[in-house]
C-alpha positions as a Python dict, from the first residue, in 0.01 Angstrom:
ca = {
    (1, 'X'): (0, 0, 0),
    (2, 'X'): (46, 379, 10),
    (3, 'X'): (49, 696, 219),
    (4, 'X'): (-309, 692, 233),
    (5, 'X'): (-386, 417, 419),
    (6, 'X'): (-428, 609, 739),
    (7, 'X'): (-458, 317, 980),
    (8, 'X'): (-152, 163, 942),
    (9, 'X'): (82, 476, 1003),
    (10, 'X'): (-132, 498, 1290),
    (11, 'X'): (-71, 182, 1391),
    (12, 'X'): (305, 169, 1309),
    (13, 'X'): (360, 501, 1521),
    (14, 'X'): (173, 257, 1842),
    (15, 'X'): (489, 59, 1787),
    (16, 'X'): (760, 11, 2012),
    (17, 'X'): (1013, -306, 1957),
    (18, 'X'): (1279, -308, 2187),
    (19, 'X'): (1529, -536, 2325),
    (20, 'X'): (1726, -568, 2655),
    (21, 'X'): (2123, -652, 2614),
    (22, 'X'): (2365, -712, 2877),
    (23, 'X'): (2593, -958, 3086),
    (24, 'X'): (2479, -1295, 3248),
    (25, 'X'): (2347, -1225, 3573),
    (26, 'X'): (2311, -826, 3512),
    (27, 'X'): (1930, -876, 3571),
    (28, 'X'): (1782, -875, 3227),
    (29, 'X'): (1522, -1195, 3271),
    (30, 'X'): (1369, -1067, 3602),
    (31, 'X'): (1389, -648, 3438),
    (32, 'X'): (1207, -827, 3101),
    (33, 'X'): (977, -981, 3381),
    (34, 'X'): (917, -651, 3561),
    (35, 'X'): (834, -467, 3247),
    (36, 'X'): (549, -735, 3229),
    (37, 'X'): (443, -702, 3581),
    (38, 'X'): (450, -285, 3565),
    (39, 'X'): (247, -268, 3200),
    (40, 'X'): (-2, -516, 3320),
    (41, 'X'): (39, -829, 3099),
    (42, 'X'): (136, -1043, 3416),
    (43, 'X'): (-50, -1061, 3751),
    (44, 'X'): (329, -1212, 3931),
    (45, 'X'): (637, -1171, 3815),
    (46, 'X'): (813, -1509, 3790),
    (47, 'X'): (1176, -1534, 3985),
    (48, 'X'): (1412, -1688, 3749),
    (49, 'X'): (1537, -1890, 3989),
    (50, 'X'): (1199, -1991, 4112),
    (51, 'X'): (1130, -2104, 4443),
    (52, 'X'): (880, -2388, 4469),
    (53, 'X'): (565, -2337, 4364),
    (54, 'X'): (606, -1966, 4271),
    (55, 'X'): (590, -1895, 3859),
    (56, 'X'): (909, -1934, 3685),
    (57, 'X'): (995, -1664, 3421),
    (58, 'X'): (787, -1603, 3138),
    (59, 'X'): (1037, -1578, 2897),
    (60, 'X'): (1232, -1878, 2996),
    (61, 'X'): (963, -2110, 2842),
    (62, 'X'): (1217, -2413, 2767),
    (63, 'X'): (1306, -2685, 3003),
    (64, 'X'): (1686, -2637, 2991),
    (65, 'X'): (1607, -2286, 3051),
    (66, 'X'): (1381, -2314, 3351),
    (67, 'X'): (1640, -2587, 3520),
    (68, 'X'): (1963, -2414, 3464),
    (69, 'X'): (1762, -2019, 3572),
    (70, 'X'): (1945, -1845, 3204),
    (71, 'X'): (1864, -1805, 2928),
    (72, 'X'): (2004, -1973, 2615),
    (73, 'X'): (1724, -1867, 2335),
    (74, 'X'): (1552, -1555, 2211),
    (75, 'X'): (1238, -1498, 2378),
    (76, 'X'): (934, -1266, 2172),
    (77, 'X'): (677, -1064, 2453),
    (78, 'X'): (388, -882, 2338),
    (79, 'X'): (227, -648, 2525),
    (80, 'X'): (10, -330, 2530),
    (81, 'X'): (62, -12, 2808),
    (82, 'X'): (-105, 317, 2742),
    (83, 'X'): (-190, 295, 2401),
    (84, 'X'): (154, 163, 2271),
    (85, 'X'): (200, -180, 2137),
    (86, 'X'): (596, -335, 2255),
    (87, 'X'): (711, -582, 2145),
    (88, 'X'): (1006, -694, 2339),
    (89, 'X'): (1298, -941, 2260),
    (90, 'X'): (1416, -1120, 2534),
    (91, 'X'): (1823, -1216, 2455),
    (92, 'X'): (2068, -1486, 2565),
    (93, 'X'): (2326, -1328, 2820),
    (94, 'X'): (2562, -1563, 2783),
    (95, 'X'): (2865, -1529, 2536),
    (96, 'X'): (2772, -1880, 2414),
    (97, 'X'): (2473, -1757, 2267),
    (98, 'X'): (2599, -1445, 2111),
    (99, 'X'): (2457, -1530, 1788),
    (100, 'X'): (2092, -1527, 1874),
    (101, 'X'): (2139, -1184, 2005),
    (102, 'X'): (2311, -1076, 1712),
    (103, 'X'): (2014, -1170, 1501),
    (104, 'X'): (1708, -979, 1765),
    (105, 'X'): (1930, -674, 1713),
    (106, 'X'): (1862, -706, 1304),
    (107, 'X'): (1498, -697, 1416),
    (108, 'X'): (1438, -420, 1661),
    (109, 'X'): (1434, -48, 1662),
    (110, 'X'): (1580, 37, 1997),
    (111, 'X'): (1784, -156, 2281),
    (112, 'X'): (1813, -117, 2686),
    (113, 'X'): (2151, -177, 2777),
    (114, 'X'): (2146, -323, 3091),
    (115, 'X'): (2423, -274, 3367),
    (116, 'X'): (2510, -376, 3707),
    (117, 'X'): (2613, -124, 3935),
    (118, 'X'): (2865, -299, 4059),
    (119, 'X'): (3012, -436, 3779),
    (120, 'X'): (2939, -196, 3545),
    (121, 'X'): (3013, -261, 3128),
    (122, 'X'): (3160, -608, 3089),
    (123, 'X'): (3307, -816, 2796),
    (124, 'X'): (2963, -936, 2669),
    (125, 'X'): (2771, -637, 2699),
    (126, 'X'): (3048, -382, 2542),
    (127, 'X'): (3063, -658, 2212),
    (128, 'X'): (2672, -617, 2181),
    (129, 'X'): (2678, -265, 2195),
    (130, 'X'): (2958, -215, 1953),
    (131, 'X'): (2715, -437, 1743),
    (132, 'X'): (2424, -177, 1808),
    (133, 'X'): (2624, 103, 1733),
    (134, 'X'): (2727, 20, 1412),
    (135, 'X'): (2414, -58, 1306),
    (136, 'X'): (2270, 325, 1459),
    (137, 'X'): (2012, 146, 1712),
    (138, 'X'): (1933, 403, 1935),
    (139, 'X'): (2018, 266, 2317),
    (140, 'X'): (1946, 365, 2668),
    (141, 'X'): (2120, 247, 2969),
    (142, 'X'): (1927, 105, 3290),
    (143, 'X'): (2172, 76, 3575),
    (144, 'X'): (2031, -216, 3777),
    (145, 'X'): (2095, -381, 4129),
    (146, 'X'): (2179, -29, 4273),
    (147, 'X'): (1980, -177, 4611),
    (148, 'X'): (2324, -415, 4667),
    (149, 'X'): (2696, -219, 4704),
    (150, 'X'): (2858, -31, 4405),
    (151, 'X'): (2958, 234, 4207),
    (152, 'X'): (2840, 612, 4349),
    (153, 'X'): (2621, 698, 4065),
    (154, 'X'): (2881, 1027, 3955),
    (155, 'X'): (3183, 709, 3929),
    (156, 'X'): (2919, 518, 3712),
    (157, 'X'): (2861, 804, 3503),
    (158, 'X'): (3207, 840, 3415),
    (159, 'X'): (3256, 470, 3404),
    (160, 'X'): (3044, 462, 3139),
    (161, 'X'): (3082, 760, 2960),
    (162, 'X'): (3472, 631, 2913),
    (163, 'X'): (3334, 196, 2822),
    (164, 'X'): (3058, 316, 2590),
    (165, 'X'): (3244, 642, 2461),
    (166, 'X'): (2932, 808, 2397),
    (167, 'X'): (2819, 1087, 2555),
    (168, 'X'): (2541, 957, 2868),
    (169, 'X'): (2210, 1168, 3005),
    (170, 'X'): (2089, 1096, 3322),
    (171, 'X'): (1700, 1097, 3299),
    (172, 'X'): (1651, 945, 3668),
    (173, 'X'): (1902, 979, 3963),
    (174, 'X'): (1932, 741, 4242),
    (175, 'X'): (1890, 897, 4613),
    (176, 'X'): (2071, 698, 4887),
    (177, 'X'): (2392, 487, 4867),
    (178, 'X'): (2444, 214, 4650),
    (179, 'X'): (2290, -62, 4905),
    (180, 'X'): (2070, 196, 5100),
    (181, 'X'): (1807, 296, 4749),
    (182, 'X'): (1537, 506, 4916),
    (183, 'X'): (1425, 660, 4549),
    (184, 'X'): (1488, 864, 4203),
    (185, 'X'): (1483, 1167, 4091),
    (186, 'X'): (1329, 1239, 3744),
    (187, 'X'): (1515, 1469, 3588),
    (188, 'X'): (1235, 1545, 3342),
    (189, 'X'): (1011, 1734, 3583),
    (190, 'X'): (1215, 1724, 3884),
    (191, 'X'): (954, 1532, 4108),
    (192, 'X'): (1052, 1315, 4336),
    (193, 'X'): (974, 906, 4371),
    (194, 'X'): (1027, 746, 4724),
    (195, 'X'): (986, 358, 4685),
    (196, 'X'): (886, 102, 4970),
    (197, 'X'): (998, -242, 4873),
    (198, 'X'): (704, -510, 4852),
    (199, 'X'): (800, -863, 5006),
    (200, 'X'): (967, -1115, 4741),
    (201, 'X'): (971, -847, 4459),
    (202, 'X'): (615, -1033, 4298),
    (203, 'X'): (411, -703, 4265),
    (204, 'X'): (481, -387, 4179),
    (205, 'X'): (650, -160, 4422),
    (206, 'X'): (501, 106, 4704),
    (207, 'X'): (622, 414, 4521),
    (208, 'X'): (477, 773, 4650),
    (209, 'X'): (578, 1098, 4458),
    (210, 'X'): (749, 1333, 4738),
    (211, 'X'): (760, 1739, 4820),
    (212, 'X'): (1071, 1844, 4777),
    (213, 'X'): (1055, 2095, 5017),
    (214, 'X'): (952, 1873, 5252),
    (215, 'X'): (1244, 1594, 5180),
    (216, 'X'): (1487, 1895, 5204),
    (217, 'X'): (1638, 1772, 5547),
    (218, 'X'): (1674, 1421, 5475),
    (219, 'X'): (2066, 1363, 5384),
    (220, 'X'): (2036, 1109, 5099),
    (221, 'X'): (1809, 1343, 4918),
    (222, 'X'): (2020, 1665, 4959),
    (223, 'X'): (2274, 1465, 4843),
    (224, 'X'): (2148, 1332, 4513),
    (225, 'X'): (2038, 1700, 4432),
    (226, 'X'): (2402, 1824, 4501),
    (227, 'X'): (2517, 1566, 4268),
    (228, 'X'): (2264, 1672, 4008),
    (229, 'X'): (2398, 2009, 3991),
    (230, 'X'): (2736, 1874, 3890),
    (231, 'X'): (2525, 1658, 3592),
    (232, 'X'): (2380, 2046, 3515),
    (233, 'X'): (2708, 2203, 3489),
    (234, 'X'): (2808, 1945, 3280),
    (235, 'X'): (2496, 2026, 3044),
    (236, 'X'): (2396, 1713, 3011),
    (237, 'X'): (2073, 1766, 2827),
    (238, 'X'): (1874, 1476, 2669),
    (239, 'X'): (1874, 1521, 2270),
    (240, 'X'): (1611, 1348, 2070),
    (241, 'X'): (1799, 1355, 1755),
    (242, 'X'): (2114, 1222, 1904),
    (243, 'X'): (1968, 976, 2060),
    (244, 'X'): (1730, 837, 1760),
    (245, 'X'): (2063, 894, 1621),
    (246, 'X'): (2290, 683, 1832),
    (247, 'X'): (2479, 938, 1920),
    (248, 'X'): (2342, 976, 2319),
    (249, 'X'): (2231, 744, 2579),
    (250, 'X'): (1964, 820, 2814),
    (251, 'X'): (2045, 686, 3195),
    (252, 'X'): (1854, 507, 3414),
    (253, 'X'): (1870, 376, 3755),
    (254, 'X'): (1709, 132, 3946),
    (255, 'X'): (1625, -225, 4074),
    (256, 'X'): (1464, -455, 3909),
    (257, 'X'): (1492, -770, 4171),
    (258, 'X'): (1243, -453, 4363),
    (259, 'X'): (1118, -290, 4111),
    (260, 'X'): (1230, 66, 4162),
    (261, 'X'): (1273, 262, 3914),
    (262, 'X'): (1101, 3, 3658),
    (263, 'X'): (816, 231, 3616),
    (264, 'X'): (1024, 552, 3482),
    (265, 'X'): (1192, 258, 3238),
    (266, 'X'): (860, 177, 3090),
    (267, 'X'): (725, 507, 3048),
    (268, 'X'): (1058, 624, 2914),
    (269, 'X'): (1038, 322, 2656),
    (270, 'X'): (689, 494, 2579),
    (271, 'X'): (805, 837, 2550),
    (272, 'X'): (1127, 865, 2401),
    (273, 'X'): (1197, 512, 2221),
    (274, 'X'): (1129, 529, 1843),
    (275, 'X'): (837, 348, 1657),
    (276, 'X'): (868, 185, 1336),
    (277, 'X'): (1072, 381, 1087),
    (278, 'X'): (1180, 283, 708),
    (279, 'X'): (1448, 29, 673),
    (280, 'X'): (1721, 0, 443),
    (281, 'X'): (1708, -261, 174),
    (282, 'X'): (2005, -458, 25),
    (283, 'X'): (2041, -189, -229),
    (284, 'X'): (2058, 93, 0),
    (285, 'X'): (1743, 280, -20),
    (286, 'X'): (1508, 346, 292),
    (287, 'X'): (1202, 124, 236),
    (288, 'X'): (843, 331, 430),
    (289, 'X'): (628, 183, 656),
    (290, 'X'): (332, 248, 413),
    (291, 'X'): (520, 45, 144),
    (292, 'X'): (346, -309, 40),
    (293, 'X'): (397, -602, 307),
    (294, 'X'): (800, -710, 368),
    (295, 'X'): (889, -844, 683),
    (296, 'X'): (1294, -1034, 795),
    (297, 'X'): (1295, -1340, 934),
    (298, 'X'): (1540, -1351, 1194),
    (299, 'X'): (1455, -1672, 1438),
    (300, 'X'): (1343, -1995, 1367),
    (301, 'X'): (1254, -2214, 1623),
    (302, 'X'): (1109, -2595, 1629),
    (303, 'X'): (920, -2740, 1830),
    (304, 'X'): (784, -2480, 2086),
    (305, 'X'): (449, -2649, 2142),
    (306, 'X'): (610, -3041, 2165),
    (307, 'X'): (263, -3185, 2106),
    (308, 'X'): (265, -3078, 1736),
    (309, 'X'): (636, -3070, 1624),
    (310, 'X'): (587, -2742, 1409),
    (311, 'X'): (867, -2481, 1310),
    (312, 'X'): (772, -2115, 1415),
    (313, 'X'): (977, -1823, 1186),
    (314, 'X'): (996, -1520, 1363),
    (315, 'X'): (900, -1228, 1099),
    (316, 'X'): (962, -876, 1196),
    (317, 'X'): (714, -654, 993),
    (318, 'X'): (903, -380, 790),
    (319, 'X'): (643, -200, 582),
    (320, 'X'): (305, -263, 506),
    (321, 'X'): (-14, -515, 655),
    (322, 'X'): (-12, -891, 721),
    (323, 'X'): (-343, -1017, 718),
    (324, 'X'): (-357, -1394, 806),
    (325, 'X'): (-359, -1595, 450),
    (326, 'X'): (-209, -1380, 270),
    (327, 'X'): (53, -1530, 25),
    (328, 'X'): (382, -1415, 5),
    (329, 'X'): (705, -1429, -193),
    (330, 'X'): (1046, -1545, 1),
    (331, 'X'): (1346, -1364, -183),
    (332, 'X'): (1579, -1587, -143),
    (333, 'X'): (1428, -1899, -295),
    (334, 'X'): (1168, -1720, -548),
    (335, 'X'): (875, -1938, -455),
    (336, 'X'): (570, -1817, -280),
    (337, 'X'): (438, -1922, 66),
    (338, 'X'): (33, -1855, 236),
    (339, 'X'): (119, -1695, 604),
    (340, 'X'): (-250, -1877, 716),
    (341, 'X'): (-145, -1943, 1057),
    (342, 'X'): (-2, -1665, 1251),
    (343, 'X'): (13, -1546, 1599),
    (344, 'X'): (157, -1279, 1874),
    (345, 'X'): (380, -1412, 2097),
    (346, 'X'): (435, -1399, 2420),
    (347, 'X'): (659, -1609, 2568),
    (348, 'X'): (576, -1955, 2477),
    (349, 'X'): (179, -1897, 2473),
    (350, 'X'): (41, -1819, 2139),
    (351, 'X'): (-310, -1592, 2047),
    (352, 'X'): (-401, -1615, 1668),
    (353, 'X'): (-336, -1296, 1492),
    (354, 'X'): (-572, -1208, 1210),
    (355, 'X'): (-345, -844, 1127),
    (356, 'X'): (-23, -709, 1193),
    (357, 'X'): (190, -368, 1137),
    (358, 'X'): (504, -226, 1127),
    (359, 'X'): (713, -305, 1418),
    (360, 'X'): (523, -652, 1518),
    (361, 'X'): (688, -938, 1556),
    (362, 'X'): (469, -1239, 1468),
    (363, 'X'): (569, -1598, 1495),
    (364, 'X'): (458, -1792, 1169),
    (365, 'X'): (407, -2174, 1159),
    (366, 'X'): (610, -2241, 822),
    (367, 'X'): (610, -2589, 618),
    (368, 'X'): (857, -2474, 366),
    (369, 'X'): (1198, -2309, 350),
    (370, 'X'): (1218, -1975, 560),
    (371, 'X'): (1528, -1938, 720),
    (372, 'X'): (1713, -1722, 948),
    (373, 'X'): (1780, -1371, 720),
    (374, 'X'): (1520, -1492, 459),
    (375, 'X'): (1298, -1186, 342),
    (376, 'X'): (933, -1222, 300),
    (377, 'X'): (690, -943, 64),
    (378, 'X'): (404, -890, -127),
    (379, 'X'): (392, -689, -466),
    (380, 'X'): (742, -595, -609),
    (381, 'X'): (1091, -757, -491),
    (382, 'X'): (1271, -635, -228),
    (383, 'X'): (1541, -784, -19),
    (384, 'X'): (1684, -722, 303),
    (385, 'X'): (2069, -737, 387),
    (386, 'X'): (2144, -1096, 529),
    (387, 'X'): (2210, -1099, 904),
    (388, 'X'): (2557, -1141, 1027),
    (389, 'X'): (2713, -1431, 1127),
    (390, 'X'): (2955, -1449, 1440),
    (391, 'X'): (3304, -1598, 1355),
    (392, 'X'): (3299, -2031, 1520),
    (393, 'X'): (3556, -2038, 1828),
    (394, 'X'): (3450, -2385, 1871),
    (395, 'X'): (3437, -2693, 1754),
    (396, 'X'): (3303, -3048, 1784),
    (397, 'X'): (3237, -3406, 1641),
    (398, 'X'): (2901, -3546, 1711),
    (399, 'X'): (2818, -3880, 1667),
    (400, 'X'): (2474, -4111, 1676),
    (401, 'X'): (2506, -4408, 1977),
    (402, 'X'): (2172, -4531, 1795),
    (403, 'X'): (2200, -4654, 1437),
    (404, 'X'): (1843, -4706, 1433),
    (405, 'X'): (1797, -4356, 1532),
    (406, 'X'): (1992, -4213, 1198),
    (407, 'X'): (1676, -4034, 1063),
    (408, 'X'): (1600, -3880, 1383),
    (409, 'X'): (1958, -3751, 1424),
    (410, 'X'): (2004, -3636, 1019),
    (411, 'X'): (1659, -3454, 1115),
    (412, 'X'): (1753, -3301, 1422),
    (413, 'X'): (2104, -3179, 1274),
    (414, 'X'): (1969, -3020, 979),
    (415, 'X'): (1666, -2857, 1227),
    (416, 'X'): (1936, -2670, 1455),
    (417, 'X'): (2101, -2554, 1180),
    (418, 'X'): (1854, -2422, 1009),
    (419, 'X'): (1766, -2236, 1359),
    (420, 'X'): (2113, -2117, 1386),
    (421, 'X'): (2154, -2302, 1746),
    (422, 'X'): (2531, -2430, 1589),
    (423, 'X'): (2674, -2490, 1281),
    (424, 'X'): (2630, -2808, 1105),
    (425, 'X'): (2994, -2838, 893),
    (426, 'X'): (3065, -3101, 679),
    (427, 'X'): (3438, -3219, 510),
    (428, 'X'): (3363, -3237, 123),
    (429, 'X'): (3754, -3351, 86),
    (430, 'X'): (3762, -3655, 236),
    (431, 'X'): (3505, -3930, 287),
    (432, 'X'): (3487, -3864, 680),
    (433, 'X'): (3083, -3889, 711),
    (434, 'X'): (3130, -3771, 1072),
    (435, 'X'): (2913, -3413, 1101),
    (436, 'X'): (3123, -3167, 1303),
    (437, 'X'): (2935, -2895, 1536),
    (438, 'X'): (3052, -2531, 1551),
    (439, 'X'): (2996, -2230, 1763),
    (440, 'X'): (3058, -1952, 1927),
    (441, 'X'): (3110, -2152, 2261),
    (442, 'X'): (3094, -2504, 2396),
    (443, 'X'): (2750, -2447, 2568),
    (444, 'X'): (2601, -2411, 2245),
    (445, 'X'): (2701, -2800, 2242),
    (446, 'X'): (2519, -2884, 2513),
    (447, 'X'): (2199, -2704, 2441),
    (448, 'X'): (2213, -2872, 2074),
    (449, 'X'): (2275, -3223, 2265),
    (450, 'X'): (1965, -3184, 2517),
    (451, 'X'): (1762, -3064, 2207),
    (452, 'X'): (1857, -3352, 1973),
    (453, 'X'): (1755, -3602, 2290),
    (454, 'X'): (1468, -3432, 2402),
    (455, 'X'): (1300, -3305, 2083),
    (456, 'X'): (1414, -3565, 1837),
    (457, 'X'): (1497, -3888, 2040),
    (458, 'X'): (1906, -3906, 1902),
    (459, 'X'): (2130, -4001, 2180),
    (460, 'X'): (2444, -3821, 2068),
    (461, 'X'): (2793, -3824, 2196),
    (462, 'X'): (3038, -3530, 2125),
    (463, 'X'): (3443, -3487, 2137),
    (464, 'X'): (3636, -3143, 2111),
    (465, 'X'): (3832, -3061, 1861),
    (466, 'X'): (4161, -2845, 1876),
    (467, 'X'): (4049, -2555, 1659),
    (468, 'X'): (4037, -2217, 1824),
    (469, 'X'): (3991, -1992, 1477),
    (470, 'X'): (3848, -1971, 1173),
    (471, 'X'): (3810, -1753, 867),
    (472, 'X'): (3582, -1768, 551),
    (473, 'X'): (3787, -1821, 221),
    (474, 'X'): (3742, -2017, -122),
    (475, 'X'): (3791, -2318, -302),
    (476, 'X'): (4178, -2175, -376),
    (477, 'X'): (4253, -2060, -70),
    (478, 'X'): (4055, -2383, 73),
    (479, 'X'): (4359, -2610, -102),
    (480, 'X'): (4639, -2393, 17),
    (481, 'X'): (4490, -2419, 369),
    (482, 'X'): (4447, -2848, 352),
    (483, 'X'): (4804, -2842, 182),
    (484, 'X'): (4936, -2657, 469),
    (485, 'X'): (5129, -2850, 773),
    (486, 'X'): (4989, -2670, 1046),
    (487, 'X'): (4722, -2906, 1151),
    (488, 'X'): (4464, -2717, 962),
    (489, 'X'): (4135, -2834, 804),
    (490, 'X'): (3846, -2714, 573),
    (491, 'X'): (3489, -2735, 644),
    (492, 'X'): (3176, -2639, 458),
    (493, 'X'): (2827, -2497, 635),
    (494, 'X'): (2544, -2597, 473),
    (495, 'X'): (2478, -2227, 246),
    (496, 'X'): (2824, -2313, 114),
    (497, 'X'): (3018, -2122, 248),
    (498, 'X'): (3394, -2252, 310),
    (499, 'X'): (3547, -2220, 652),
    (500, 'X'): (3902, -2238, 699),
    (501, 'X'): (3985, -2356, 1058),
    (502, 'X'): (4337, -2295, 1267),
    (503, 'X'): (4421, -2451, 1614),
    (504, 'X'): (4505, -2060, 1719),
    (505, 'X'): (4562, -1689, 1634),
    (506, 'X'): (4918, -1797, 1630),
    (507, 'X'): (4917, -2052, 1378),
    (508, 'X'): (4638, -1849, 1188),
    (509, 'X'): (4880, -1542, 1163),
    (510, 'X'): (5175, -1763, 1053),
    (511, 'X'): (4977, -1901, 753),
    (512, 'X'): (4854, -1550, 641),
    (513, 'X'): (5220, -1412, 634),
    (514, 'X'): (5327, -1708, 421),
    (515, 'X'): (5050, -1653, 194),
    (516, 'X'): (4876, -1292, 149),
    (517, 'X'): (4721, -1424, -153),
    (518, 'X'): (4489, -1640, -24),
    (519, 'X'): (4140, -1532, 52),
    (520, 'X'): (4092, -1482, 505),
    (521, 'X'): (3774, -1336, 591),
    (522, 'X'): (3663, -1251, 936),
    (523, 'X'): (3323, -1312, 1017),
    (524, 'X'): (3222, -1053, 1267),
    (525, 'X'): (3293, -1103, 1663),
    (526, 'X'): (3615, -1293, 1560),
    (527, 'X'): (3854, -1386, 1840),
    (528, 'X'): (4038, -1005, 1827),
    (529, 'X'): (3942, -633, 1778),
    (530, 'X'): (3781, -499, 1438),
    (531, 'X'): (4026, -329, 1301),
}
C-alpha cells in the first residue's frame, strides 16, 4: 500500500478512537452512553443501574455486568457523527480490572479523563493517566456530576492542575454553583449554552444558545464570566501541539446523568482529538497509515454470542486496508491466518464488515492462536511492542468440585488466560497439580469463577493465598527465592515467564538486601511508586 491510495488517508483522517478513563462511579458508563445518545447511534440511553423495563447500558453487554451495574470488561462502540468515524473503548473502573484498561490504552489515539467534581483525581484514575502519559496519548478532562455539590470550578482547576501536573485549558465553563448547573460557556466562541434538564436523563437535553447581553443581569452568569477573566489572565490558551503532544489538557464540564455539556464533549472529540497517526514498531521507527495492512491485538474475548462459543480478537488497524478474507501473517507465531469473518462492534451486537482503516477497531472471530499483544500484517514483517503487564497483588488456588467436569475446567482456565481475565500460574518444582489464579485484585476471582460456571459448566472453588508481591526473575534467581525461608514460592505463567512471589513489601525488601544479585523485576503498576 502506498501514498497514493487516496481513499484510505481519507478514510484514516475520518478516524477518531478514543477511550474514557476514570474512577468507579465517576460516571464513565452512563457519559459512554450519552455520547451514543448525542451522535445518534442510540434512540435511549440505558441507566446503568436500570430500572425495570427501561434499557440497560449498551456497553455492559455481560450478565455479571448488567446485575452488579459496573463494569468489569472492555467494551468496543462504533459509531458515526458528522462525517467522523469513533470508535470508542469503553474501560473497567474498577482497580480490579486495571489490566484490561491498560491494554485499550495500547490501542487508542486519545483518552477522556473523566472526573467527579466532587471527588476530583482519585487513586485509580491518577495510575491510568500516569500510564497515558508515558505513552504521549493526548488527554482531555470532562469534569462530570457538577449538577450534585463540589468543587467551585477555579478550586477544580487548581486541583487538577497540582494531581495531573500538567498544565489544564478550560474549553467550557460551568455557570451556576456546583448543585445549581444552569449552563456553559464555550470558551471557543464565547456563546453561551443554557440547558433545561429532560425527565430521567433518556434523551438528549433542552439546550438553547443565549445573548449575552441579555443574560448580563442574571448572577450565576456574571459570575462565571468574572471567573473567566481570571482563566484569561492566567493565559490559558488551548495549544494543538501540546496537546497532540501530551503536554496540555483541554477542560470540560458537565453532567452526564443530564446530559449537559455532553454535546460540547462530542464535538470537541470531533474537532480537536487526533485521527490515526503512524505508530511505532518494536524497532523504533514510525510505521504510516498508508503502509501495507498491520493491526495489534489487544482483547480477546470468548464467548460473546453464547449460542456459538466463538473467540472474538480485538484488532486495532495500524496502517493499511482489511478487506474481509484477506490472509494474514501473526508475528509472533510465523504462521498465517484468513481474517474471513469480521465485524464492527458495538457493544455486544455485531454488523459484518467487508473493509476497514486506520483507527478501526474490528472484532475478528479467530480459530487459531491470536493473543493479547499478538501483531497481525500483510507484506513485509513488522512487529509491535508487546503490551504491558500489571504486576499480580493477588493470589488464589482454584480447584474443580466436578471430576467429570476436568475438560471443561482445563478449557475454561486456559480460555481466561489467554483473554488476560487472570493469570493461570503453575509450580514446575513440585508435583502440586493444583492451578493457582493471579491478579491484580480478588474481584478478578470472582468474575473468572462466574465465567468458568456460566460459560464452561466447571463448578470451581477458590482459597486465598498469603502473597501480597511479586517480581519477574529467572531460573537462578527462581532457586535462591524457593531456597529462601521467608515463606516464598515460584510460579510460572503460561508465556514462561517466572514469577517470584513474597507475602509483603517487607519480606520482599529483606530478600533483595540479602541478595542484590538475583534478578527482581517490577512489572508495571507494582504495589509502590515508579521510581
Amino acid at each position: 500500500m502506498s501514498a497514493a491510495d487516496p481513499t484510505l488517508v481519507r478514510e484514516a483522517a475520518r478516524r477518531r478512537t478514543f477511550a474514557i478513563i476514570s474512577h468507579p462511579d465517576a460516571g464513565k458508563t452512563t457519559l459512554t452512553e450519552k455520547l451514543l445518545l448525542y451522535a445518534g447511534a442510540v434512540g435511549e440511553a440505558g441507566s446503568v443501574t436500570a430500572r425495570k423495563g427501561r434499557k440497560s447500558a449498551t456497553s455492559d453487554w455481560m450478565e455479571v455486568e448488567q446485575r452488579r451495574g459496573i463494569s468489569v470488561t472492555s467494551t468496543v462502540l462504533r459509531f458515526e457523527y458528522d462525517d467522523v468515524v469513533f470508535n470508542l473503548l469503553d474501560t473497567p473502573g474498577h482497580k480490579d480490572f486495571s489490566e484490561d484498561t491498560l491494554r485499550v490504552l495500547a490501542a487508542v489515539d486519545a483518552a477522556v479523563i473523566l472526573i467527579d467534581a466532587a471527588r476530583g483525581v482519585e487513586p485509580q484514575t491518577e495510575q491510568l493517566f500516569r500510564v497515558a502519559r508515558a505513552r504521549g496519548i493526548p488527554l482531555m478532562a470532562f469534569v462530570n456530576k457538577y449538577d450534585r455539590p463540589g468543587m467551585e470550578p477555579l478550586e477544580i482547576v487548581d486541583h487538577l492542575t497540582e494531581q495531573l501536573e500538567l498544565p489544564l485549558v478550560p474549553l467550557t465553563w460551568p455557570v451556576g454553583i456546583p448543585g445549581d448547573f444552569r449552563g456553559v460557556i464555550d470558551r471557543r466562541d464565547e456563546s453561551f449554552h443554557r440547558f433545561t434538564r429532560v425527565t430521567g436523563g433518556s434523551a438528549a437535553a433542552l439546550e438553547e444558545v443565549v445573548d449575552v447581553e441579555n443574560e448580563g443581569s442574571d448572577p450565576a452568569w456574571a459570575t462565571a464570566r468574572e471567573e473567566l477573566e481570571l482563566i484569561d489572565v492566567d493565559g490559558a490558551e488551548f495549544d494543538e501541539d501540546a496537546f497532540l503532544g501530551g503536554e496540555q489538557i483541554p477542560l470540560l464540564f458537565g453532567s452526564a446523568a443530564w446530559n449537559f455539556g455532553i454535546g460540547q464533549l462530542l464535538n470537541t472529540l470531533r474537532d480537536i482529538a487526533p485521527s490515526a497517526r503512524p505508530r511505532a514498531t518494536e524497532d523504533g521507527e514510525l510505521r504510516p497509515v498508508d503502509q501495507p495492512f498491520a493491526a495489534l491485538a489487544f482483547k480477546v474475548q470468548a464467548n460473546m454470542d453464547p449460542r456459538h462459543r466463538d473467540r472474538v480478537a480485538f484488532i486495532r488497524i495500524c496502517s493499511g486496508r482489511f478487506e474481509r478474507g484477506m490472509r494474514v501473517t501473526n508475528a509472533r507465531t510465523d504462521r498465517t491466518l484468513a481474517l474471513s469473518f469480521a465485524h464492527e462492534v458495538f457493544g455486544q451486537d455485531r454488523v459484518v464488515l467487508d473493509e476497514a482503516f486506520p483507527g478501526d477497531v474490528l472484532g475478528v472471530i479467530i480459530g487459531g492462536d491470536v493473543r493479547v499483544g499478538d501483531t497481525l500484517y500483510l507484506g513485509a514483517p513488522v512487529q509491535f511492542p508487546p503490551i504491558p503487564t500489571l504486576t499480580p497483588e493477588s493470589f488464589v488456588t482454584v480447584s474443580n468440585r466436578d471430576v467429570n467436569r476436568h475438560k471443561q475446567f482445563r478449557r475454561g482456565l486456559e480460555q481466561l488466560d489467554q483473554e488476560g481475565v487472570v493469570h493461570v500460574l503453575r509450580r514446575e518444582h513440585s508435583q502440586d497439580p493444583v492451578p493457582v489464579l493471579a491478579g491484580v485484585g480478588p474481584m478478578q476471582f470472582e468474575v473468572a469463577v462466574e465465567r468458568l460456571r456460566t460459560e464452561f459448566g466447571a463448578d470451581v472453588r477458590t482459597e486465598m493465598l498469603p502473597w501480597q508481591a511479586a517480581r519477574r526473575t529467572d531460573a537462578e534467581g527462581a532457586a535462591k527465592v524457593l531456597a529462601d525461608p521467608g515463606h516464598t514460592d515460584v510460579f510460572v505463567r503460561a508465556d514462561g515467564t517466572q514469577l517470584a512471589v513474597f507475602p509483603n513489601r517487607f519480606i520482599l525488601d529483606r530478600f533483595a538486601q540479602r541478595n542484590p544479585s538475583v534478578r527482581l523485576e517490577r512489572l508495571i503498576g507494582a504495589d509502590e511508586p515508579d521510581e
